[in-house]
Structure formats: structure tokens, C-alpha cells
C-alpha positions as CSV (number, residue, x, y, z in Angstrom):
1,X,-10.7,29.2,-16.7
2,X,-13.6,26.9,-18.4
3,X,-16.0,27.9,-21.0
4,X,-19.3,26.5,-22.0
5,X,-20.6,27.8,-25.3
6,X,-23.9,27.1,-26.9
7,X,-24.8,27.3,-30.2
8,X,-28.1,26.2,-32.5
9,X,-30.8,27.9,-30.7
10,X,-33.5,29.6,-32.5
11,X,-37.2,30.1,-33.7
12,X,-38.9,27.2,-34.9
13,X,-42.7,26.3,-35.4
14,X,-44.4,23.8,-33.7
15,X,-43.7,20.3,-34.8
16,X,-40.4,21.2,-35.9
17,X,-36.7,20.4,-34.9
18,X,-33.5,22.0,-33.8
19,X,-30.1,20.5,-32.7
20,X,-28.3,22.7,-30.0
21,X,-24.4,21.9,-29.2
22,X,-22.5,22.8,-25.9
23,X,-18.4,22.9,-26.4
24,X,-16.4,22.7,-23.3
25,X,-12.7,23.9,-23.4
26,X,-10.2,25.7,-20.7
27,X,-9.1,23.7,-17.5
28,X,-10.8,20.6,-17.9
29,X,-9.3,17.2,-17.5
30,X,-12.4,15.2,-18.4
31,X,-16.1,15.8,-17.7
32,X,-17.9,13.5,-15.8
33,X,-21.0,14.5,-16.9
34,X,-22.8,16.9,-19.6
35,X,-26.6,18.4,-19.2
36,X,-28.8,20.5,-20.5
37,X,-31.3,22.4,-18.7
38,X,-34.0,24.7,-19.1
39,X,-35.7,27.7,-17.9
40,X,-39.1,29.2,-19.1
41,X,-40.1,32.7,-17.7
42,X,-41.7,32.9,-14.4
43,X,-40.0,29.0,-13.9
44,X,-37.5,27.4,-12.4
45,X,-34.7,26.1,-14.3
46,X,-35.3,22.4,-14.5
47,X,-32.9,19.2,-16.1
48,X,-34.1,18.7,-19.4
49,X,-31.2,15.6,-20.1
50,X,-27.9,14.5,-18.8
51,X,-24.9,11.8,-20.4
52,X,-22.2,10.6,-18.6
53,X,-19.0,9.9,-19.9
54,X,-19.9,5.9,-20.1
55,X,-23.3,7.0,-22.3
56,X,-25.7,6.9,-20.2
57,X,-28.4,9.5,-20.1
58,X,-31.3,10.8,-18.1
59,X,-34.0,12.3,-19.8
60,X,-37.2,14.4,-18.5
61,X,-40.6,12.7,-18.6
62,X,-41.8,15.9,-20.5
63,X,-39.1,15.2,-23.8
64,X,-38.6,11.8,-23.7
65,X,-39.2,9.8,-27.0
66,X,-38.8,13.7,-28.7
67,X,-35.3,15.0,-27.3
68,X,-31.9,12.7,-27.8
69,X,-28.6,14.0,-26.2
70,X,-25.0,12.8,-27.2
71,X,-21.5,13.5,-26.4
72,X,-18.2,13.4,-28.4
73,X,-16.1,13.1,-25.3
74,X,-12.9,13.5,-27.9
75,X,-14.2,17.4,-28.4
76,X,-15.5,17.8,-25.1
77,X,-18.9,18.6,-26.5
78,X,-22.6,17.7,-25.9
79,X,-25.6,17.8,-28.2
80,X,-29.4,17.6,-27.8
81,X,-31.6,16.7,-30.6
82,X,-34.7,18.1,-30.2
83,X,-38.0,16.8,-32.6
84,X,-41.7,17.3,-32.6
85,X,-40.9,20.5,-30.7
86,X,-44.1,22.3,-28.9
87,X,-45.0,25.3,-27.3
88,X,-44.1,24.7,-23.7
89,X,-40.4,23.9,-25.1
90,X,-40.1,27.4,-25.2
91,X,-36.7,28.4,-22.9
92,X,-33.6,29.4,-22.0
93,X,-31.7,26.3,-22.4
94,X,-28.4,25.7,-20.5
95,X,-25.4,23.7,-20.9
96,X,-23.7,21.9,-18.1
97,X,-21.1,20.3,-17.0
98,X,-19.4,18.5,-14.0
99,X,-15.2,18.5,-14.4
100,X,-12.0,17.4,-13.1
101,X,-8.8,19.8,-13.4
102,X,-6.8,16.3,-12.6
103,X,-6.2,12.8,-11.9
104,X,-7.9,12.5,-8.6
105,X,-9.2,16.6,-8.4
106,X,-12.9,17.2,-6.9
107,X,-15.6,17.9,-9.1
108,X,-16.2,21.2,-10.2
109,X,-19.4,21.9,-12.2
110,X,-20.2,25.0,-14.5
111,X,-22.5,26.2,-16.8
112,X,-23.3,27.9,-20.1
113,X,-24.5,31.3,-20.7
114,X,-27.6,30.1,-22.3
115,X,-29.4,30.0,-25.6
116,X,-32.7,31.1,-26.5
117,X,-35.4,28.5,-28.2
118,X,-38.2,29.5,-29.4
119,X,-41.3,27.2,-30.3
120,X,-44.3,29.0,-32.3
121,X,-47.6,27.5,-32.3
């Protein structure tokens, strides 16, 4: 069994800033790589940023230069830094992540149950 839990959603105004965190824990042997994606209503859900376990990431045109995402691969955990937050930010946003059970297993992927931010104008 593998969980993704979410945590550091919220309300926030315009302009401001919020710091979500995605902790992965059950089966897992290591993660190959951690995302977070979105979903506004009436959308579809669409990749906001991705790290792999070397550090390399993959950002959105929409959030780069505002949104930063990290890893601590030690506690199995991903964050996304979000600044200068607007409107159209507002979503579901999703953790995910692609996992080995073992040396040498096939990639499994999974996600999060979501949490909810909110950006006022």
C-alpha cells in the first residue's frame, strides 16, 4: 500500500505565497519522479512541475520564474514553492509520483488525494 499526503494548501490573496508538501511512505523502494499537478473546475488536470531523483525539474510556462519544486529524497517528500500567486492559480493541486517496489520492479505511479488552493483577487 502507498500513500501520498498533501499538506499546506489554503486561501491566500493575490500576490501572496504558500508552500505545499507531498510525503510518500508504504511500498516504495525509491521514486523516480515527484509532480505536482493541477486542476481548476471545468479543466483538465494539467502538470504544474516535476523533479527527478537526480534534481532535475520541469516546470509549466504558466509558473515558471513564480513556482520552485524540491525533493528530500531521504523523507520521500516533494515541495512546491509557490510566490506571486494569481487568480488563475486557483486549484486542486495533486501530488505525484512514479515508484519502484524493488531493485529492478516496473514503475508504478500514484497520486495524492489533493489539496485545495485558493488565490483571491
Amino acid at each position: 500500500q502507498v500513500q501520498l499526503v498533501e499538506s499546506g494548501g489554503g486561501l491566500v490573496q493575490a500576490g501572496g505565497s504558500l508552500r505545499l508538501s507531498c510525503v510518500a511512505s508504504g511500498n516504495i523502494f525509491s521514486i523516480n519522479l515527484m509532480g505536482w499537478y493541477r486542476q481548476a473546475p471545468g479543466k483538465q488536470r494539467e502538470l504544474v512541475a516535476d523533479i527527478t531523483d537526480g534534481g532535475s525539474t520541469n516546470y509549466a510556462d504558466s509558473v515558471k520564474g513564480r513556482f520552485t519544486i524540491s525533493r528530500d529524497n531521504a523523507k520521500k517528500t516533494v515541495y512546491l514553492q509557490m510566490n506571486s500567486l494569481k487568480p488563475e492559480d486557483t486549484a486542486v493541486y495533486y501530488c505525484h509520483a512514479e515508484y519502484r517496489t524493488r531493485v529492478g520492479s516496473k514503475l508504478y505511479d500514484y497520486w495524492g488525494q489533493g489539496t485545495q488552493v485558493t488565490v483571491s483577487s
